[in-house]
C-alpha positions in Angstrom: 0.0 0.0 0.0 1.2 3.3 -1.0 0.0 6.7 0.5 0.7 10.3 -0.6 1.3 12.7 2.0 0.6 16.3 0.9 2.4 19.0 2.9 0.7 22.3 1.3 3.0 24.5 2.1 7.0 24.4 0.3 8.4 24.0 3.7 10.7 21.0 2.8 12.2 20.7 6.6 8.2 20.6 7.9 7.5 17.8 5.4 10.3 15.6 6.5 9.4 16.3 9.5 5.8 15.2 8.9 6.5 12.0 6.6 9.0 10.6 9.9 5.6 11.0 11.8 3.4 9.3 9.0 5.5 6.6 8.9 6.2 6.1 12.4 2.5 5.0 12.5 2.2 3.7 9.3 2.1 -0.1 10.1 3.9 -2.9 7.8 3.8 -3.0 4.0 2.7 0.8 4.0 4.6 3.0 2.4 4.7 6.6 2.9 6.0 9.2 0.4 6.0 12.4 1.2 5.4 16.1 -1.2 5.1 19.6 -0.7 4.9 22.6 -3.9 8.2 23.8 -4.7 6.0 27.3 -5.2 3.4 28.9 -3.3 2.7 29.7 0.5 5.6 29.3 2.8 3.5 28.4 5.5 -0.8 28.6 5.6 -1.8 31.2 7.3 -4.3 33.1 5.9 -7.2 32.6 3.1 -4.8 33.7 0.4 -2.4 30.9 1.6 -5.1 28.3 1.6 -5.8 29.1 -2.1 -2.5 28.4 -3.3 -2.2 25.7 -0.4 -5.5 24.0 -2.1 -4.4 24.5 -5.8 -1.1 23.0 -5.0 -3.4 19.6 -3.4 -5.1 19.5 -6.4 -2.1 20.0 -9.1 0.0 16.9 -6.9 -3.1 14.3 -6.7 -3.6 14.8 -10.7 0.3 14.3 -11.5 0.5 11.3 -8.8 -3.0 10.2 -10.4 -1.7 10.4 -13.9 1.6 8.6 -13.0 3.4 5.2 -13.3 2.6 4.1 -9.9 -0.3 6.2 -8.5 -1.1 6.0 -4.9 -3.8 3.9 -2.8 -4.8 6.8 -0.8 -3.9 10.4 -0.3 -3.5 12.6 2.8 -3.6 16.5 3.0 -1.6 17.5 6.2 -2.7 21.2 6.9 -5.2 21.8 8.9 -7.4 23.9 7.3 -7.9 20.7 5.0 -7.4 22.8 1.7 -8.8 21.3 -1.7 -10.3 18.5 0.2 -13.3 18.5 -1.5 -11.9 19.1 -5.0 -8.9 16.5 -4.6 -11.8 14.0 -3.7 -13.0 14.6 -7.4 -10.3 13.9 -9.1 -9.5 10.2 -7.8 -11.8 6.9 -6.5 -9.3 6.1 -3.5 -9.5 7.4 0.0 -8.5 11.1 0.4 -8.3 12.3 4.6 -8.0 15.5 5.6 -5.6 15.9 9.0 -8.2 18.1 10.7 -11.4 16.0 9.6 -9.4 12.7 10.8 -8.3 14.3 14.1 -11.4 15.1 15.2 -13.3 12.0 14.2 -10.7 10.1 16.5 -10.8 12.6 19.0 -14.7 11.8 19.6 -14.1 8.1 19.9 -11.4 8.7 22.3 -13.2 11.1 24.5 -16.6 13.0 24.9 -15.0 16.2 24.3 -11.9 17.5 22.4 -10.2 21.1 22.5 -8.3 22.3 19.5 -5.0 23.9 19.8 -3.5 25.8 17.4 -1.2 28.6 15.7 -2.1 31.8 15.1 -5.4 33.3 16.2 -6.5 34.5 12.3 -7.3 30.7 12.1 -9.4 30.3 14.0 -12.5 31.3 11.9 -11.5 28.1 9.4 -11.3 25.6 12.6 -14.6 26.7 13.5 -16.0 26.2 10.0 -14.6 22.4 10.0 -16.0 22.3 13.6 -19.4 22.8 12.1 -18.7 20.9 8.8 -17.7 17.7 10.2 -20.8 18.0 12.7 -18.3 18.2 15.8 -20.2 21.3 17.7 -21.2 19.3 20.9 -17.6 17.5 20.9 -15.7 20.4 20.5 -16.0 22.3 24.1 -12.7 24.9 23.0 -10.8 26.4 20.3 -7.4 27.9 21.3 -4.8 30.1 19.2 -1.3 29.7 21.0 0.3 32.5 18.6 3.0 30.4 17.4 3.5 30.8 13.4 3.3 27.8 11.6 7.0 28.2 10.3 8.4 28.5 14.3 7.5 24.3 14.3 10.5 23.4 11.7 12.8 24.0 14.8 12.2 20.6 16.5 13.8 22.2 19.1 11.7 25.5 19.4 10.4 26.4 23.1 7.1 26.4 21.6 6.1 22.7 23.0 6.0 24.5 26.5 3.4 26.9 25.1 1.4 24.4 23.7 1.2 22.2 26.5 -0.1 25.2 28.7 -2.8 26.0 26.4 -3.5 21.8 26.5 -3.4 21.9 30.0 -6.0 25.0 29.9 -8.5 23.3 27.5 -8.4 20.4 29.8 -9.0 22.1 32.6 -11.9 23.5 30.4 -13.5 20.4 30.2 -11.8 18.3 27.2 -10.8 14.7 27.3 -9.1 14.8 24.1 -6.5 17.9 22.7 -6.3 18.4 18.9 -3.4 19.7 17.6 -4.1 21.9 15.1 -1.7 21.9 12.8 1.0 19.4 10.8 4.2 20.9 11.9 3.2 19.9 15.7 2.8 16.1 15.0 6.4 14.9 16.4 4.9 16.8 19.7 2.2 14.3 20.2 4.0 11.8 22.8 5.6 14.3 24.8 2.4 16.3 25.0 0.2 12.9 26.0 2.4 12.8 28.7 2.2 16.3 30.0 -1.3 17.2 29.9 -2.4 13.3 31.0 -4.8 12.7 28.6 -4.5 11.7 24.8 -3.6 13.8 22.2 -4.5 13.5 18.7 -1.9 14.8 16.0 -3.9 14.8 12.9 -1.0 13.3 10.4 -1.1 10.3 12.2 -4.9 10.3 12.7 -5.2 10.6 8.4 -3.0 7.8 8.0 -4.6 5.4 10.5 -8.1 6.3 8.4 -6.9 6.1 5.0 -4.7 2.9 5.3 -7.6 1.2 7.1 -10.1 2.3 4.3 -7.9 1.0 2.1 -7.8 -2.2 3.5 -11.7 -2.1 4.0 -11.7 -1.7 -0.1 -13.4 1.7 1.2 -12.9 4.3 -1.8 -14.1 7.8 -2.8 -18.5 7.9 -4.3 -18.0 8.8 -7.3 -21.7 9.7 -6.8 -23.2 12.7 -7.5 -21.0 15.5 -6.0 -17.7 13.6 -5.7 -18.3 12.3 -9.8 -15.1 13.5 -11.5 -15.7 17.3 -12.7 -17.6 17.7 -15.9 -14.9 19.2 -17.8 -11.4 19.8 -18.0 -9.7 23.7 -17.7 -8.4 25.1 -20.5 -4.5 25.1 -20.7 -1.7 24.0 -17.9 -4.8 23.1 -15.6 -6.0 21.0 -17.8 -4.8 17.6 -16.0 -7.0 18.5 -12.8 -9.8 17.1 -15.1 -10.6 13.9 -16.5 -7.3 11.6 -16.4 -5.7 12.0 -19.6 -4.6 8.3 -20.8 -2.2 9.0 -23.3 1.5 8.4 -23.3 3.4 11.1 -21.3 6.7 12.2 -23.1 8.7 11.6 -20.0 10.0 8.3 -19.1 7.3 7.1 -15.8 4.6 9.6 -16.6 4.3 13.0 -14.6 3.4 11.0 -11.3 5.4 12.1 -8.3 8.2 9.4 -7.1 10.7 8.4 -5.0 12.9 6.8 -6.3 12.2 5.3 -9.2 14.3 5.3 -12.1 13.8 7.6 -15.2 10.7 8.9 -13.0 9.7 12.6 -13.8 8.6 15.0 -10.8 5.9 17.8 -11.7 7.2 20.9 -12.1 5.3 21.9 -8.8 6.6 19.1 -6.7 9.3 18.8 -4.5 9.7 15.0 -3.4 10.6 14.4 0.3 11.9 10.8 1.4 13.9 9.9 3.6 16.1 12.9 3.0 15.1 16.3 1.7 16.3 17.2 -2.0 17.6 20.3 -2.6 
């Protein structure tokens, strides 16, 4: 089983960082590759951000899609969960959001969850996904810690002590469960289980769990009414984001994203992180 991981942003540090967590809970015979845009937002901050962070979802699902060896399911780690809906049209396999996935496990594992997050600006979007995934009573708290997203590359950043005080707060609110709100804090999630004393949900590993296990159910995208692939394609470079286009691809391997594979051609948009990060 392959699965995609989609950092949004072109932070190449944060998506190591992000894959080592995907695959530290990825289970045997999955296999975890990891991309982020080598253009567009630095980190997702802001509307405008999740615009370019939700074109670049889309544009790396179609080249993957259209590729040699295209993935069983794909994840988006950012929290806002940009393009979600979109990249769901352009494929039948699973496609998890980290933010949808957190807080789905977040209401098994407990009554009530708090969110915590990074800058206070986002906090209108959490809300919006509170009351899209139908999470209203679960949710009892919503917290911005102030930290920007691009502070979490530093794996050794103070900013682990901030977050487990506002965890500690929202606990003391009333949650049984923290969400983290954002990929770049999902190598925090042990340290902060153990601080705050009860579990804490980072939502990279929570989309892998989901989409590997749908996988294995045989537990695809409807292709259904508003999921269906999209009526047309768009006119010029976009064009791929529509139906898949079957014919031969000049470069040896297709434009899917890869590893490691020989002769394999990376979209122009992509930058591929494995087990090291290319310059």
């Amino acid at each position: 089983m392959r699965i995609l991981l989609i950092n949004p942003n072109t932070s190449r540090a944060m998506t190591a960082k992000i894959a080592d967590a995907a695959r530290g809970v990825a289970g045997p015979g999955v296999i975890v590759d990891a991309v982020c845009p080598s253009v567009g937002a630095a980190a997702i901050e802001s509307h405008t951000d999740e615009i370019a962070a939700a074109t670049a979802v889309v544009e790396l699902i179609a080249a993957d899609r259209d590729g040699s060896d295209p993935a069983d399911a794909y994840v988006i780690a950012c929290f806002g969960d940009p393009g979600l809906d979109a990249a769901r049209e352009l494929v039948d396999v699973p496609v998890v959001g980290i933010a949808e996935a957190a807080m789905h496990l977040a209401a098994v594992s407990g009554r009530h969850f708090g969110v915590v997050t990074t800058l206070s600006r986002t906090l209108g979007r959490a809300h919006d996904l509170v009351s899209r995934y139908g999470m209203e009573r679960a949710c009892v708290s919503l917290a911005a810690t102030g930290i920007p997203v691009l502070d979490l590359e530093d794996t050794d950043s103070p900013a682990v002590e901030t977050i487990a005080r506002y965890s500690a707060d929202a606990a003391a609110g009333g949650a049984d469960v923290i969400v983290l709100g954002c990929a770049g804090m999902a190598d925090l999630c042990i340290e902060l289980t153990a601080r705050v004393g009860i579990p804490v949900v980072d939502g990279v590993a929570a989309a892998v769990g989901m989409a590997s296990g749908m996988v294995r159910m045989g537990l695809g995208t409807s292709k259904r009414d508003e999921y269906a692939r999209p009526p047309r394609a768009f006119a010029g470079g976009l064009g791929v984001l529509g139906e898949r286009d079957v014919s031969p691809h000049p470069s040896a391997g297709g434009p899917g994203v890869t590893s490691d594979a020989p002769g394999a051609a990376t979209p122009p948009r992509a930058a591929v992180v494995t087990s090291k990060v290319f310059a």
